[in-house]
N, C-alpha and C positions, 0 to 999 in steps of 0.2 A: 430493549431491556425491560425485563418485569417492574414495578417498584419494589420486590425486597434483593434484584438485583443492584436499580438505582442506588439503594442507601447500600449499601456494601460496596458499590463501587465509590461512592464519597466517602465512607469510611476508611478507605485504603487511602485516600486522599488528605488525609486526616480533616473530613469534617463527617461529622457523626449527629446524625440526625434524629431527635426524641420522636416520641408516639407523636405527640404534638406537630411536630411540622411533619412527619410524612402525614397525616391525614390533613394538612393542612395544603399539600401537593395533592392528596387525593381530589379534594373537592375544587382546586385548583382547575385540574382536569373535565374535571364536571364542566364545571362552568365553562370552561373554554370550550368545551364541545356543544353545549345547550347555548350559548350566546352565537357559537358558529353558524347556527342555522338560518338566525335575522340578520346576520352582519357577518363583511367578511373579515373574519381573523387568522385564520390558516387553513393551510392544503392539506395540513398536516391532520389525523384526527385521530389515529387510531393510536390504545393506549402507551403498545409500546415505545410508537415510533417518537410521541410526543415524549416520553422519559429520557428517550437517549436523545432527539433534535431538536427538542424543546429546553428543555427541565436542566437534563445534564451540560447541554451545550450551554446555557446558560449561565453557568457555577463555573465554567472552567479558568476565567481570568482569575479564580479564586486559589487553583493550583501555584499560581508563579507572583501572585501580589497578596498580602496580608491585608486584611478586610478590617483584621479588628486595629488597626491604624488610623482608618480614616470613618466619619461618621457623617458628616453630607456628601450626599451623592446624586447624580444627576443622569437621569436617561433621556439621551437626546433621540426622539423619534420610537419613542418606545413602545408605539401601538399597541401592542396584543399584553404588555408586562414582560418583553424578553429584550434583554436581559432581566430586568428591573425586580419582578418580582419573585422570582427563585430567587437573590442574591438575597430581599428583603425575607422570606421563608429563612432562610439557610443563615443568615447573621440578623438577625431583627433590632440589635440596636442602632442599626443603618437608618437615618433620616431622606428619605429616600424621596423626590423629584420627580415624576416623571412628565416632559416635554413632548405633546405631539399635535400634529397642524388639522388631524381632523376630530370633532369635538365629539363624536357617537364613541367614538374609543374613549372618552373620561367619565363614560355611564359604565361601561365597564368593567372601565380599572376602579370604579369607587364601588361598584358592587362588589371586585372582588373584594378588596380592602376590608369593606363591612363583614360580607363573609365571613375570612380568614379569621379576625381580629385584628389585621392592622393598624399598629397604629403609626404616627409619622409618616405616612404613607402620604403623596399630595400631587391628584395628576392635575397638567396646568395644560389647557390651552392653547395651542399660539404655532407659530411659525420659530421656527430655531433663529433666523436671522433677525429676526424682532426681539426677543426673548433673550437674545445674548448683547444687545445692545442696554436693555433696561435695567436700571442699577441693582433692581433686587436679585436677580439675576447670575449679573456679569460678575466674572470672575471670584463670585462664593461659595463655590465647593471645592473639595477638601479630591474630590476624583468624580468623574466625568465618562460615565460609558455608553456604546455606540453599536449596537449590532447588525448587519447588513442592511444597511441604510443606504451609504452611495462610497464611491471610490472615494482612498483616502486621501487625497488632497481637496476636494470637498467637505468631505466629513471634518476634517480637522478644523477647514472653516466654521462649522456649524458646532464644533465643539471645545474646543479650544479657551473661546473666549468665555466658557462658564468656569476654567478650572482657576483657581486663585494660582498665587504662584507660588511654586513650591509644591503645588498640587500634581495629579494625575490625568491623564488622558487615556482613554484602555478602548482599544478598537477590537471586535472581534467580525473577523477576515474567515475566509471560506478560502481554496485552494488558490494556486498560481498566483501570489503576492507580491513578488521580487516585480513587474513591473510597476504594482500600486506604489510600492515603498518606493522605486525611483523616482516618479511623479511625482511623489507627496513630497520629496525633501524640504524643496521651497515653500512650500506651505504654512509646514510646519515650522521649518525656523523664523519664519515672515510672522508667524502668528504668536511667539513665546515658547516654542515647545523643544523641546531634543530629546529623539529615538533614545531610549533607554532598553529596552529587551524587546525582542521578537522571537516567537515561539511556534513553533511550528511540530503539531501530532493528528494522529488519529482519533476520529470517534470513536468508542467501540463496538461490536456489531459492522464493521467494515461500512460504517455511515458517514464515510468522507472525509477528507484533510480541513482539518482546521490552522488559524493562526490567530497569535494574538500578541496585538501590539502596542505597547505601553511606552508610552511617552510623557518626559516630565513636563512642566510646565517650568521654565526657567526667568521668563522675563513677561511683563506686560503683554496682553495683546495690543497692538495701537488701536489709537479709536475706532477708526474708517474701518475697522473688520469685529464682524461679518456684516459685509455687502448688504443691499437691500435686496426685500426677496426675491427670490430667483436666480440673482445675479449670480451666487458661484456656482448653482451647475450650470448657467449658461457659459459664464467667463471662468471656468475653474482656474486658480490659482497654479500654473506649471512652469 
């Protein structure tokens, strides 16, 4: 999709995009393609494919969850700004987090930031399983997203324990799920959480089945989780 496809198809979504943020996705773009070429950040490069498997895929936990509810937020593994930074583009009074274990990705995410005008924008350093231990951290935010990062009874390890309780968890999943979601059961309830919705559609442009999976946060994580690094994708949680 073009971008003045993009904004019409969020428009029909009901979220409606100023001059201001589509050129703030324009330059978005830029950059991600001019930083592409010293570092890797995607396969992906060309403009359209980045609007509909970037951009859009990005905003869609926005379809089925209310954005303007919650105001810290936290991208675990959020390398390149996906989800993290369309959602910050498209709701900006988001306080917005981002967590990721290699540090050439927080040059950047703070270049985009500056760019954009971001503000509240804050990428951090670190390993998920360090970083969800540490009390500035653990369990203070308000929701918690994850995009194809690792299957979901890991993931839920690695994200889980940032969501306060009462909070959210919101996984965005790629096709054939039903045996993720069986695997992850005990994870997720080991860790505070319970499956609240899962949603399952098309990109449009015939660009693949998506899902997405929203989980509350209902009780404490216990301490002992998450694991020290490594440990749950070696010993995943099943």
């Amino acid at each position: 999709m073009n971008k003045e496809q993009f904004s019409e198809a969020l428009a029909s979504k009901g979220i409606m995009l100023s001059e201001r943020q589509q050129e703030q996705f324009q330059t978005y773009f830029r950059l991600l393609v001019e930083w592409n070429e010293k570092m890797n950040l995607t396969a992906i490069t060309e403009e359209e494919q980045v609007y509909n498997k970037h951009f859009y895929d990005s905003l869609t936990p926005a379809f089925f969850f209310s954005f303007d509810q919650v105001e810290k937020v936290a991208d675990i593994g959020g390398g390149a700004g996906f989800p993290s930074i369309p959602l910050k583009i498209a709701f900006p009074h988001l306080r917005m987090t981002i967590i990721d274990s290699l540090n050439k990705r927080m040059n950047f995410l703070q270049h985009v930031a500056s760019e954009l005008g971001l503000e509240n924008l804050s990428p951090v350093h670190g390993r998920a399983e360090e970083r969800g231990q540490d009390p500035a951290y653990r369990q203070a935010f308000d929701l918690v997203v994850a995009r194809a990062v690792a299957r979901l009874n890991v993931l839920s390890e690695y994200c889980l324990p940032f969501a306060r309780v009462g909070g959210h968890f919101i996984a965005l999943k790629g096709a054939d799920l039903a045996p993720e979601l069986n695997e992850g059961k005990k994870a997720i309830k080991l860790l505070g959480g319970k499956t609240k919705q899962v949603e399952t559609f098309q990109l449009p442009e015939d660009a693949g089945e998506r899902n997405i999976v929203i989980i509350e946060k209902v009780a404490s994580t216990p301490k002992g989780y998450p694991r020290k690094a490594g440990t749950p994708a070696k010993k995943p949680l099943i």
